[in-house]
C-alpha positions as a Markdown table, in Angstrom:
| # | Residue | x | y | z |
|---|---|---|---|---|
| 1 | Unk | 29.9 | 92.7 | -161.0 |
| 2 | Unk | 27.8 | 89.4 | -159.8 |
| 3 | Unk | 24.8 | 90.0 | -158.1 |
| 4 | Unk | 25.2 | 90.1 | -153.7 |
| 5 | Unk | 23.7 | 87.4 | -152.2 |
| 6 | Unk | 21.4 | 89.1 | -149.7 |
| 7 | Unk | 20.8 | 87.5 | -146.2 |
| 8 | Unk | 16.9 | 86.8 | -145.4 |
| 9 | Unk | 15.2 | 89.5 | -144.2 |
| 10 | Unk | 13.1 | 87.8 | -141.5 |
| 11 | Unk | 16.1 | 86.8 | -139.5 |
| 12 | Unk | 17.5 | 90.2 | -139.7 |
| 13 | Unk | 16.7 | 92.0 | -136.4 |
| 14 | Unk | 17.0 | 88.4 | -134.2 |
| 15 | Unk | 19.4 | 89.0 | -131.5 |
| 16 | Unk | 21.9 | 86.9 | -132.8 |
| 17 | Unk | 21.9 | 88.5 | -136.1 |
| 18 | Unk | 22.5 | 91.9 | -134.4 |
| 19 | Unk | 25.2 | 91.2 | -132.8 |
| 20 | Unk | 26.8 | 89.8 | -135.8 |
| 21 | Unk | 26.4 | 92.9 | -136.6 |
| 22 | Unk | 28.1 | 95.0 | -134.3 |
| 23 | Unk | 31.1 | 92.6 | -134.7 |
| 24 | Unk | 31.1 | 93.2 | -138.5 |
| 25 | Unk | 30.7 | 97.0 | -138.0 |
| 26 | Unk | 33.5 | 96.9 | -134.9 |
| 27 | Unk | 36.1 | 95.6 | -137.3 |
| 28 | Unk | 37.4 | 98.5 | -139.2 |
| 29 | Unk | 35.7 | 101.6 | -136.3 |
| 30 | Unk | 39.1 | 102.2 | -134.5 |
| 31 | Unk | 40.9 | 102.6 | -138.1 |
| 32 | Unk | 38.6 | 104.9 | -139.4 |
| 33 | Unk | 38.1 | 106.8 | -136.8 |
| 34 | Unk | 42.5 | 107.0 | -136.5 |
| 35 | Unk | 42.2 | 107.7 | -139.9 |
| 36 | Unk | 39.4 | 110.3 | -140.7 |
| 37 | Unk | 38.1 | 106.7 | -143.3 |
| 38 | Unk | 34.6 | 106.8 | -144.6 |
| 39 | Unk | 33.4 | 103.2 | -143.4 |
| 40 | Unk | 32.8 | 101.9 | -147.1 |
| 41 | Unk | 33.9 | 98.5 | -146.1 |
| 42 | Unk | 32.3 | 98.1 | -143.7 |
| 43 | Unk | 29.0 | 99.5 | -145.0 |
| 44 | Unk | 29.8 | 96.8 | -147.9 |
| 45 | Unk | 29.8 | 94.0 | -145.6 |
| 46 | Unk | 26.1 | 95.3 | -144.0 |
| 47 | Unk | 24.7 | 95.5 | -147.6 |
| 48 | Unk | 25.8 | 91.5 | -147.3 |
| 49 | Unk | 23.6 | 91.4 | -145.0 |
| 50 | Unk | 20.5 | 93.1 | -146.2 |
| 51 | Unk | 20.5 | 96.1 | -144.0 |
| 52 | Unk | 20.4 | 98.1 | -147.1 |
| 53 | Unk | 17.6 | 96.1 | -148.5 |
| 54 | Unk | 15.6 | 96.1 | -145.1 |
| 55 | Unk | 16.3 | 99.7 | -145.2 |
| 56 | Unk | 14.5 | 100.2 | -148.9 |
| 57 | Unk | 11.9 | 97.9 | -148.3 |
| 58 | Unk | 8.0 | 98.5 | -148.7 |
| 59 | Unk | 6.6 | 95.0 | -148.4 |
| 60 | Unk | 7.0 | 94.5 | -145.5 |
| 61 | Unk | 8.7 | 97.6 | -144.3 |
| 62 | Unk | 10.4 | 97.3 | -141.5 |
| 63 | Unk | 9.1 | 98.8 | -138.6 |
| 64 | Unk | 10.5 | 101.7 | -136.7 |
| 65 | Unk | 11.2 | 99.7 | -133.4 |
| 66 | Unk | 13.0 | 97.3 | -136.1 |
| 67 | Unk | 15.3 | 100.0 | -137.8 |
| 68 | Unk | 16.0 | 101.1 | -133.8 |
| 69 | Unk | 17.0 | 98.2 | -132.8 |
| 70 | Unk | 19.4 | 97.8 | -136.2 |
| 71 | Unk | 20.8 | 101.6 | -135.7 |
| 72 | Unk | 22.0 | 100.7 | -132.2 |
| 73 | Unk | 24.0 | 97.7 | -132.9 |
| 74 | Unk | 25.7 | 99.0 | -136.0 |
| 75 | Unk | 26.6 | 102.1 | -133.9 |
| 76 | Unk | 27.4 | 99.9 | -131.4 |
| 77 | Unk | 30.6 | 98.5 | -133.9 |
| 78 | Unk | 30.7 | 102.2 | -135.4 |
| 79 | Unk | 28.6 | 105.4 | -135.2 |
| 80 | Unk | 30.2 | 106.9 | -138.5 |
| 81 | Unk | 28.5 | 103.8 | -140.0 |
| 82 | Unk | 24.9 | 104.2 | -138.2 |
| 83 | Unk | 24.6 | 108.0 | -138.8 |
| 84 | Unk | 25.0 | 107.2 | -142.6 |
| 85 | Unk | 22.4 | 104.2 | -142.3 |
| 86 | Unk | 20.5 | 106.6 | -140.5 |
| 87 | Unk | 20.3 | 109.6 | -143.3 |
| 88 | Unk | 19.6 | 107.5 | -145.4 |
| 89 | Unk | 16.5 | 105.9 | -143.8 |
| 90 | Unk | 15.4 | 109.8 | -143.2 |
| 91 | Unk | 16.1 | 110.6 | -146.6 |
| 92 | Unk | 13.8 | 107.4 | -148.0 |
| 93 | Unk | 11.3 | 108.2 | -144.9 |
| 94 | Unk | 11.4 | 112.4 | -146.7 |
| 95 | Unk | 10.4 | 110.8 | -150.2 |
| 96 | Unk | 7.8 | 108.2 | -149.0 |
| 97 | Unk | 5.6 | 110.5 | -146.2 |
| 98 | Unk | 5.1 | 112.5 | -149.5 |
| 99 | Unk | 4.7 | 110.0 | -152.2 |
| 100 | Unk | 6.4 | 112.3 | -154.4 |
| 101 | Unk | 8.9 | 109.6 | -155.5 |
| 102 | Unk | 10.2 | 110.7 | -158.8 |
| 103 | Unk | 9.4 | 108.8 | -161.5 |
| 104 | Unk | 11.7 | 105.5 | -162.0 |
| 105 | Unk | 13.5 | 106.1 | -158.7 |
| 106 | Unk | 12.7 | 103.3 | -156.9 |
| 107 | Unk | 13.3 | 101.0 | -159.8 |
| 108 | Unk | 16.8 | 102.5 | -160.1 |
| 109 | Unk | 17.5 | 102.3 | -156.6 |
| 110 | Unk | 16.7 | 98.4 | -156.9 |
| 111 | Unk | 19.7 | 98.0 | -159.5 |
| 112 | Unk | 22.0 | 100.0 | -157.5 |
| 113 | Unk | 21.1 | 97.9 | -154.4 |
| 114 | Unk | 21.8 | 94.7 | -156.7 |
| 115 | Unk | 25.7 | 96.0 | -156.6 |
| 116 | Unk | 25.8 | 97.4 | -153.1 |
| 117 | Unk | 25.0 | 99.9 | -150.7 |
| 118 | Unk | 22.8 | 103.2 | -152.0 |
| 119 | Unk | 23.3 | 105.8 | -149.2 |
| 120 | Unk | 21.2 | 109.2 | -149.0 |
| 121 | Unk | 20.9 | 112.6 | -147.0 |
| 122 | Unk | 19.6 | 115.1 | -146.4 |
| 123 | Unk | 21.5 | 118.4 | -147.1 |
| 124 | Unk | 20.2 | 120.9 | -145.1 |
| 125 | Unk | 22.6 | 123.2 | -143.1 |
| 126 | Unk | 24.3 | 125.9 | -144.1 |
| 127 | Unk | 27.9 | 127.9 | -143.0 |
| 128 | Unk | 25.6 | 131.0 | -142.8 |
| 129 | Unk | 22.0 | 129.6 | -141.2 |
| 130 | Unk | 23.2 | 126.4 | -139.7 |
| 131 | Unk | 21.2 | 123.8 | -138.7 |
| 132 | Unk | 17.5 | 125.1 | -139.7 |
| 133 | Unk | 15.8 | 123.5 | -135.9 |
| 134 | Unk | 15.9 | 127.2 | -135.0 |
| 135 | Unk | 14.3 | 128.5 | -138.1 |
| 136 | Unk | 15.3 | 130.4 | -141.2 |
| 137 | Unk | 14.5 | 130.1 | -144.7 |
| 138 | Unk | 17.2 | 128.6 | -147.1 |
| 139 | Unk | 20.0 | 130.3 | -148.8 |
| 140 | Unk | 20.1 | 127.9 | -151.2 |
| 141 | Unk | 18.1 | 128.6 | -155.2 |
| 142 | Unk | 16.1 | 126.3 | -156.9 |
| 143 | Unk | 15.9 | 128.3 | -160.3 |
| 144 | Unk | 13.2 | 126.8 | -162.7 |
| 145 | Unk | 15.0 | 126.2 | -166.2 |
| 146 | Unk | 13.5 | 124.7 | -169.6 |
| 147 | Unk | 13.8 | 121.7 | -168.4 |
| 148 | Unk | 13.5 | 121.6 | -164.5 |
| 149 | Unk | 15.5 | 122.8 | -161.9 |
| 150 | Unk | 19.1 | 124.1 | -161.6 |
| 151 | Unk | 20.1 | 124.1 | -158.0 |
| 152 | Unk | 23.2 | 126.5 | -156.4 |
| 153 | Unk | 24.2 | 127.0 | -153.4 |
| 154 | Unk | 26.2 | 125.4 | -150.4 |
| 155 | Unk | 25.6 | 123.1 | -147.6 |
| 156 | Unk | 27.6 | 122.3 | -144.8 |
| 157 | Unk | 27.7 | 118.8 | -142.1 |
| 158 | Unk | 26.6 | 116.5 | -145.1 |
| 159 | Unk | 27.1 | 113.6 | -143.8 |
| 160 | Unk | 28.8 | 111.1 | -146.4 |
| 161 | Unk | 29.4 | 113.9 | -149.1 |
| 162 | Unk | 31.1 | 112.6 | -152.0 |
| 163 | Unk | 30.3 | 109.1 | -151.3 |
| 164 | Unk | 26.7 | 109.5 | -151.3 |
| 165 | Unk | 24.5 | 108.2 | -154.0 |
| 166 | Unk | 21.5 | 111.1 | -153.9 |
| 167 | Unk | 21.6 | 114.3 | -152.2 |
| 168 | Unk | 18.1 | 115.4 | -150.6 |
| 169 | Unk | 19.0 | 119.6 | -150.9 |
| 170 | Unk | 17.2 | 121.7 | -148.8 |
| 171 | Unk | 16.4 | 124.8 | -151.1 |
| 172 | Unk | 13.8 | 128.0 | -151.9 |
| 173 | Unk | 12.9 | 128.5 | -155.7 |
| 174 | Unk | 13.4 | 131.4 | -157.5 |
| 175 | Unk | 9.5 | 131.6 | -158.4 |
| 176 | Unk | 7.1 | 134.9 | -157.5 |
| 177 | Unk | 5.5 | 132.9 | -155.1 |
| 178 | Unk | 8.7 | 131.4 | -153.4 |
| 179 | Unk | 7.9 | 127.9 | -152.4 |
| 180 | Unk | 10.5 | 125.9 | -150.0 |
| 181 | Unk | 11.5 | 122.2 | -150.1 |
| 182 | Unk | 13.4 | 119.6 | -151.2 |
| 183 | Unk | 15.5 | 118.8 | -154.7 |
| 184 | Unk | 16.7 | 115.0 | -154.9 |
| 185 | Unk | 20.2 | 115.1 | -156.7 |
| 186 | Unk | 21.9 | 112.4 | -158.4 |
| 187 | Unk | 25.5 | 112.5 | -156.8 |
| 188 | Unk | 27.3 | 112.1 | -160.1 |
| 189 | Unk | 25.8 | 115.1 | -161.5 |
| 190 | Unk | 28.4 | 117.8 | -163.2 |
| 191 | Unk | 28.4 | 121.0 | -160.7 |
| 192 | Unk | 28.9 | 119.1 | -157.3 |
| 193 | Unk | 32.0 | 120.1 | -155.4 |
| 194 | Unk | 32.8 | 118.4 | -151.7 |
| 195 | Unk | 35.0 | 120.7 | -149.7 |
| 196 | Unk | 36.8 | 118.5 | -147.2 |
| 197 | Unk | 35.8 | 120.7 | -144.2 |
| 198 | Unk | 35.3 | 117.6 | -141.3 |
| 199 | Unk | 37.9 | 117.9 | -139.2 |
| 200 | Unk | 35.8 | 117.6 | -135.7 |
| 201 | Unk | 35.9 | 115.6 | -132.0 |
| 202 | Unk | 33.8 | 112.5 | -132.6 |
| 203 | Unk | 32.5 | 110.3 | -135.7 |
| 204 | Unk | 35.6 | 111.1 | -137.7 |
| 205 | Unk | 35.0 | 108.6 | -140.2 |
| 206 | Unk | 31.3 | 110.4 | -140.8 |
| 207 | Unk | 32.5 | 112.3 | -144.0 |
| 208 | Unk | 30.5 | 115.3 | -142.6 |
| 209 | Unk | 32.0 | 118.0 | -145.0 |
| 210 | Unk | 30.8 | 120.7 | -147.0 |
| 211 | Unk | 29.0 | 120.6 | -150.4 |
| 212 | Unk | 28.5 | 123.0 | -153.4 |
| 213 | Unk | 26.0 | 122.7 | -156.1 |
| 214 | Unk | 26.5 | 125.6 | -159.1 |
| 215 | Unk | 23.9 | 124.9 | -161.7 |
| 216 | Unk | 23.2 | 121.7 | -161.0 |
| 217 | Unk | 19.9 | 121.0 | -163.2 |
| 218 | Unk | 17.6 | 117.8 | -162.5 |
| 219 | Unk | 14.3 | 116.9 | -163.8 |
| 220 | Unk | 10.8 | 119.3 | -162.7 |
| 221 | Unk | 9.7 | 116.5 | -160.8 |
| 222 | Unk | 12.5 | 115.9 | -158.5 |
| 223 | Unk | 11.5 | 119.1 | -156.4 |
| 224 | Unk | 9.1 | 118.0 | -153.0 |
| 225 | Unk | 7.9 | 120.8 | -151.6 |
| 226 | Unk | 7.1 | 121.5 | -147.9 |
| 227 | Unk | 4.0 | 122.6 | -146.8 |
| 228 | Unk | 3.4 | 126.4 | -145.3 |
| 229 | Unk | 1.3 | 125.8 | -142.4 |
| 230 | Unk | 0.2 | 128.7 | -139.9 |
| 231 | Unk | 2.7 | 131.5 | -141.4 |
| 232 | Unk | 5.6 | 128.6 | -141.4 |
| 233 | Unk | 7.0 | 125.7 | -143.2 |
| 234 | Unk | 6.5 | 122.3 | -141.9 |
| 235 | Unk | 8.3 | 119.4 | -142.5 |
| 236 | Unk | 6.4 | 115.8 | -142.8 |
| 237 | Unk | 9.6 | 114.5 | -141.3 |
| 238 | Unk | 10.5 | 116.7 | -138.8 |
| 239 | Unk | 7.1 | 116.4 | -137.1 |
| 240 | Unk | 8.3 | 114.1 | -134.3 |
| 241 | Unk | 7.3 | 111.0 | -133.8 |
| 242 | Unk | 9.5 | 107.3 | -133.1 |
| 243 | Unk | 11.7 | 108.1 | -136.6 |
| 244 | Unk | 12.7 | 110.8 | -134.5 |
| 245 | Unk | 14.6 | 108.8 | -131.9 |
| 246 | Unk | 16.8 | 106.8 | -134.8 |
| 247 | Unk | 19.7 | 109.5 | -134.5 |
| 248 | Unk | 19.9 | 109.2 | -130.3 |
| 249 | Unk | 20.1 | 105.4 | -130.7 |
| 250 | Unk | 23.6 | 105.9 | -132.4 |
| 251 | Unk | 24.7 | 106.9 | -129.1 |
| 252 | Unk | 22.7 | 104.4 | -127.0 |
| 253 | Unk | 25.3 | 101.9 | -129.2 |
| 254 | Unk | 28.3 | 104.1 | -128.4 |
| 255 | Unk | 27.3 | 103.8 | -124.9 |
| 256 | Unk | 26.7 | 100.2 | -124.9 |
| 257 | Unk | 30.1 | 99.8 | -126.7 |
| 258 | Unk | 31.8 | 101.9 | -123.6 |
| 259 | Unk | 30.2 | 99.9 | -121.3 |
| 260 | Unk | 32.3 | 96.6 | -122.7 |
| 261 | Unk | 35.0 | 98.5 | -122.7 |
| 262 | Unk | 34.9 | 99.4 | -119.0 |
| 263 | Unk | 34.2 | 95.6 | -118.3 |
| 264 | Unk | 37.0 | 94.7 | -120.2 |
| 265 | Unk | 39.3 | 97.0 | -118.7 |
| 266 | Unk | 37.8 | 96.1 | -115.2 |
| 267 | Unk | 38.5 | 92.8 | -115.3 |
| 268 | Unk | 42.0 | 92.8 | -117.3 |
| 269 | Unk | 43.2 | 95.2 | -114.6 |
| 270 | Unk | 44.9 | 93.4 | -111.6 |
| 271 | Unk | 46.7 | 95.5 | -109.3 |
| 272 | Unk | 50.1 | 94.1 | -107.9 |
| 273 | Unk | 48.5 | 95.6 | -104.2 |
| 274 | Unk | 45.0 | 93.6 | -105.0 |
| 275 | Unk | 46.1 | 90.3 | -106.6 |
| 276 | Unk | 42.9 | 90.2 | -108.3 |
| 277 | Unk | 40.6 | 92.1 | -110.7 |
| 278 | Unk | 39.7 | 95.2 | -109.9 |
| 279 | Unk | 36.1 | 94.2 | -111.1 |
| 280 | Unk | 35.6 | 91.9 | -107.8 |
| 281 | Unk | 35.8 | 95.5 | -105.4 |
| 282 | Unk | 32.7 | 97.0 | -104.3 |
| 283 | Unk | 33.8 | 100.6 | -105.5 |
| 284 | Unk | 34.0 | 99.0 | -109.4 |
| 285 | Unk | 30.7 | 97.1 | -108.9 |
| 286 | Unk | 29.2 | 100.3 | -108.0 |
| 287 | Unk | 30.2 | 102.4 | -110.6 |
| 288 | Unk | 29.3 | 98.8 | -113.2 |
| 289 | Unk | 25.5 | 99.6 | -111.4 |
| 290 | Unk | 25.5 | 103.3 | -112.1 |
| 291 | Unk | 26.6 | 102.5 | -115.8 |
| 292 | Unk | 24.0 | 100.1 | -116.0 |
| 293 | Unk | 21.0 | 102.5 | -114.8 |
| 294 | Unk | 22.1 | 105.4 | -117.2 |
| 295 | Unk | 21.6 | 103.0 | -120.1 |
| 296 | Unk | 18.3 | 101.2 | -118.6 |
| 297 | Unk | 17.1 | 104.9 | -118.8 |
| 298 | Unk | 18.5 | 106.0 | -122.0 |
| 299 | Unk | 17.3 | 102.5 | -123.9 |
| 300 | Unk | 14.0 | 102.2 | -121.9 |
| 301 | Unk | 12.8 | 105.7 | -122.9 |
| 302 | Unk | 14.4 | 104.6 | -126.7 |
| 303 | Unk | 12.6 | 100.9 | -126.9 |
| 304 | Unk | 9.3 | 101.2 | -125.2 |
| 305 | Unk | 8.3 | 104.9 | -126.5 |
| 306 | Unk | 9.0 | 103.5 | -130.3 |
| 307 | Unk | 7.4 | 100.5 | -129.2 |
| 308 | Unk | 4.3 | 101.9 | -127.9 |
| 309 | Unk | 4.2 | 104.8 | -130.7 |
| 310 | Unk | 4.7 | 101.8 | -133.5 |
| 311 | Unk | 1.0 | 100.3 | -131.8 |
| 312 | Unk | -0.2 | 104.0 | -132.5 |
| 313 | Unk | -0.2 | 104.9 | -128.9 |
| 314 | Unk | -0.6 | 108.8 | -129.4 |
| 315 | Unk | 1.1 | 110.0 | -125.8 |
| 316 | Unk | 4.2 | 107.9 | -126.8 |
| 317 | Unk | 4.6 | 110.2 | -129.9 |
| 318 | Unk | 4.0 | 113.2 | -128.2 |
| 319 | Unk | 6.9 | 112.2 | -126.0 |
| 320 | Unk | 9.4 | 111.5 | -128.2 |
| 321 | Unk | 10.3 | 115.0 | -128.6 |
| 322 | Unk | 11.3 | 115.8 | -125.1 |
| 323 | Unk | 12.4 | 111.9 | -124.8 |
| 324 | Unk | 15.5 | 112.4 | -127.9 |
| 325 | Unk | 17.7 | 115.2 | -125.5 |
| 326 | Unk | 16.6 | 113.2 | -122.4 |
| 327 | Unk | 18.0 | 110.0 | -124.4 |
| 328 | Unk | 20.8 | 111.5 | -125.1 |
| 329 | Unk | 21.8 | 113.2 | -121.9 |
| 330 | Unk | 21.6 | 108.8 | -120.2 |
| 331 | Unk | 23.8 | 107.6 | -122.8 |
| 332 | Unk | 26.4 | 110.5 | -122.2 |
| 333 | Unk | 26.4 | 109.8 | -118.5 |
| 334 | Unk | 27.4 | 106.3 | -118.9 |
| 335 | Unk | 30.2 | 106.7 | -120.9 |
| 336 | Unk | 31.1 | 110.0 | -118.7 |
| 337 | Unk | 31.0 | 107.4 | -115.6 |
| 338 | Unk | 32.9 | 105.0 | -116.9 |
| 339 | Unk | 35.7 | 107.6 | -118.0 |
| 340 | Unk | 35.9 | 109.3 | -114.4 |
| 341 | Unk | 36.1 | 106.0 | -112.5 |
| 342 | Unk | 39.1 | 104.8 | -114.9 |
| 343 | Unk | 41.1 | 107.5 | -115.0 |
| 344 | Unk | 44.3 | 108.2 | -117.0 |
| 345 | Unk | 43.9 | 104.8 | -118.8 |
| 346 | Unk | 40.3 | 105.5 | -120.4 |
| 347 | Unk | 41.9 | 108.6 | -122.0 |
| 348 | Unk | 44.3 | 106.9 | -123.2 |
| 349 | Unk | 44.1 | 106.0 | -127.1 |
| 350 | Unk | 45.3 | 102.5 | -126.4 |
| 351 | Unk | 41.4 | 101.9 | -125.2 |
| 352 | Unk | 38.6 | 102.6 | -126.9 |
| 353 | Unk | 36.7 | 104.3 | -124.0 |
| 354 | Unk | 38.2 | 108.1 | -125.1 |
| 355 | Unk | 36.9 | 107.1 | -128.7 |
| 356 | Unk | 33.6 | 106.4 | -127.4 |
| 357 | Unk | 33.5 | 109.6 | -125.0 |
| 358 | Unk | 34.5 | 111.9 | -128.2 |
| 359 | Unk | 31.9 | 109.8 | -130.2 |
| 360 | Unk | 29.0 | 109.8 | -127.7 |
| 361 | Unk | 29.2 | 114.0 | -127.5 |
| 362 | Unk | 27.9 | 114.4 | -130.8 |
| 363 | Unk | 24.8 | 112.9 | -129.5 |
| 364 | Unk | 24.1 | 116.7 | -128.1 |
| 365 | Unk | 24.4 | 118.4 | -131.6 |
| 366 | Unk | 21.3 | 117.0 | -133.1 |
| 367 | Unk | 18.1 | 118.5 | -133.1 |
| 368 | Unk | 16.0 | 119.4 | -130.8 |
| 369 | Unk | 18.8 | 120.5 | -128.4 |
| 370 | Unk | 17.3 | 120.5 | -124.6 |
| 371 | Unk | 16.3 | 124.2 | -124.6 |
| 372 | Unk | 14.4 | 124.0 | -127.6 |
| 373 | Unk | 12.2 | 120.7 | -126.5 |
| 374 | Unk | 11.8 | 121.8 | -123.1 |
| 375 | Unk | 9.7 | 124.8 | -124.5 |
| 376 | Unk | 8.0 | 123.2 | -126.7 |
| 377 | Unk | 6.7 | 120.4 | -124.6 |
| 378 | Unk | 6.4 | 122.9 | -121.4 |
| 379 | Unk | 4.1 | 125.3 | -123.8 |
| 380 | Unk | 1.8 | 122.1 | -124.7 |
| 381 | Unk | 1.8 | 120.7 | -121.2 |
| 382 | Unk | 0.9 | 124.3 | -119.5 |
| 383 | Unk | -2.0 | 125.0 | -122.6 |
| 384 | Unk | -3.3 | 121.6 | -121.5 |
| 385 | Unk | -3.6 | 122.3 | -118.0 |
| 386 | Unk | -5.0 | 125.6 | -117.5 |
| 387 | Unk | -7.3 | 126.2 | -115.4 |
| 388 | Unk | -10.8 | 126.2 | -117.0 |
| 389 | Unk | -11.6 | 129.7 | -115.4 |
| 390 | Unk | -8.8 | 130.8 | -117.9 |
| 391 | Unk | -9.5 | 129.0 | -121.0 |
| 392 | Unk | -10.0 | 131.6 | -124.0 |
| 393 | Unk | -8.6 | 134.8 | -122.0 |
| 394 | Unk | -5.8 | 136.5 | -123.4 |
| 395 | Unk | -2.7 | 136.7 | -120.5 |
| 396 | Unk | 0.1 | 138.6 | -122.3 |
């Protein structure tokens, strides 16, 4: 196979450059989402590019406000394809907050990025747990061998399954002292089964089925494990912070996408009664303005808090957490807005709005759901404003 030419990476997050992107990751969305297709063309044509490269690289990295900016126009074209570019920047992000790279990892990853894309996840749900946001402890063995690890159990929502390139497993070993973390496996490895469980609303392209390791055995050091911290186990990557926003951009794209697709509509539409567009009457105008301010909230919160947390501003991280659901809940008004002022015709699958409304719904199933954050941040923000008099007494 000859070597991909791969686009400069300085020119990669220009405007113009990202929207060539959205029109190469457009091309083949309404197929493979008809189709239940894994996007592997598509995600071909963005390694042409360099996303993949950006995506790897340490010098320069690219920074998160970068890789948001790059996750919302490829979602814009097709979500299936930005939550696999998104895994897979998590899954680097796990290995690199750690350095626990195994050894001769990244040097492999640069041949396999010589002949196209390398995709990752993180495989960390389970049918019996699911998702871990709300705690738990693994199901899934690490059992020490002579030689390393053998790894058995089974994970479900993996994103990409069989055409991934590493699987980041989410596992407890078998020791005395039980320790919990991560086991990098190859994809190719003998003892990986892919059950083709996704069969779900939105993202149908996504791959999101099952997986089952039995005895699959990898090297010692391809075990990361997380650290136990105050009687629990805390992730480095699930601390918060602007990384944790690159999931709800998927949707801010989706939303983006439906907003062309109302304009489109709006102004292809031409009543016999009217005689013109139906984008020239106030009530259409007014519903373009209401679809407009639930994205200037959801990509606001989205740009400037990773902007500000990228210059190290501390508050903006604190507010990511609470800002993801928030996020979220802007873009799925748009594309809700757009749906109820259309009618029949945007739930129609002749237009893409009722792809993007299944699509952007998805946007609620990723951690931390509303509940969870609003606790969370409501527990810090009553600690830091009691009243001094209080401060040390014991109120349960």
């Amino acid at each position: 196979m000859s070597p991909v030419v791969v686009a400069p990476r300085a020119s990669l997050f220009d405007v113009e450059r990202l929207r060539e992107l959205t029109r190469i990751a457009t091309e083949d969305a309404e197929t493979n989402d008809r189709e239940s297709r894994f996007p592997t063309r598509t995600l071909g044509r963005l390694h042409e590019e360099g996303v993949y490269h950006a995506i790897f690289a340490t010098d320069p990295a690219a920074s998160n406000l970068e890789l948001v900016r790059l996750i919302q126009a490829v979602s814009e074209g097709d979500p299936a394809a930005g939550l696999v570019l998104v895994n897979t920047i998590h899954a680097a992000h796990k290995f690199s907050l750690t350095d626990s790279w195994p050894a001769g990892l990244s040097d492999r990853f640069d041949e396999l990025l010589a002949a196209g894309p390398v995709n990752l996840n993180s495989a960390r749900a389970e049918p019996e747990l699911g998702a871990p946001a709300r705690g738990g402890l693994p199901k899934t063995v690490a059992r020490r061998t002579a030689h390393g690890w053998a790894v058995s159990g089974r994970k479900a929502y993996v994103t990409g399954s069989r055409h991934l390139d590493y699987h980041s497993v989410w596992v407890r070993t078998d020791e005395d002292a039980t320790r919990v973390g991560h086991v990098l496996v190859p994809a190719r490895h003998p003892g990986i089964e892919v059950i083709e469980t996704w069969d779900h609303l939105g993202l149908r392209g996504s791959a999101t089925n099952d997986v089952v390791y039995t005895d699959v055995e990898v090297p010692l050091d391809h075990f990361t494990e997380i650290p136990y911290v105050d009687g629990r186990y805390v992730d480095p990557v699930g601390r918060g912070g602007p990384s944790s926003l690159f999931h709800v951009a998927i949707y801010v794209g989706v939303a983006r996408a439906a907003q062309r697709a109302f304009a489109d509509f709006a102004w292809g539409r031409v009543p016999s009664a009217l005689g013109t567009p139906i984008a020239e009457t106030e009530r259409i105008r007014s519903i373009a303005g209401e679809i407009e301010g639930h994205l200037v909230q959801a990509e606001e919160l989205l740009i400037g808090l990773t902007a500000r947390a990228d210059l190290g501003d501390p508050v903006a991280v604190e507010r990511t957490r609470i800002a993801k659901p928030l996020i979220a809940e802007s873009a799925i008004a748009a594309v809700q807005t757009a749906i109820a002022a259309l009618g029949n015709p945007a739930l129609s699958r002749a237009l893409p709005l009722e792809r993007h409304l299944r699509d952007v719904l998805l946007a609620r199933v990723h951690p931390p759901q509303l509940d969870l954050a609003r606790v969370a941040v409501g527990r810090r923000e009553l600690d830091r404003l009691r009243p001094v008099a209080l401060l040390g007494k014991d109120l349960s």
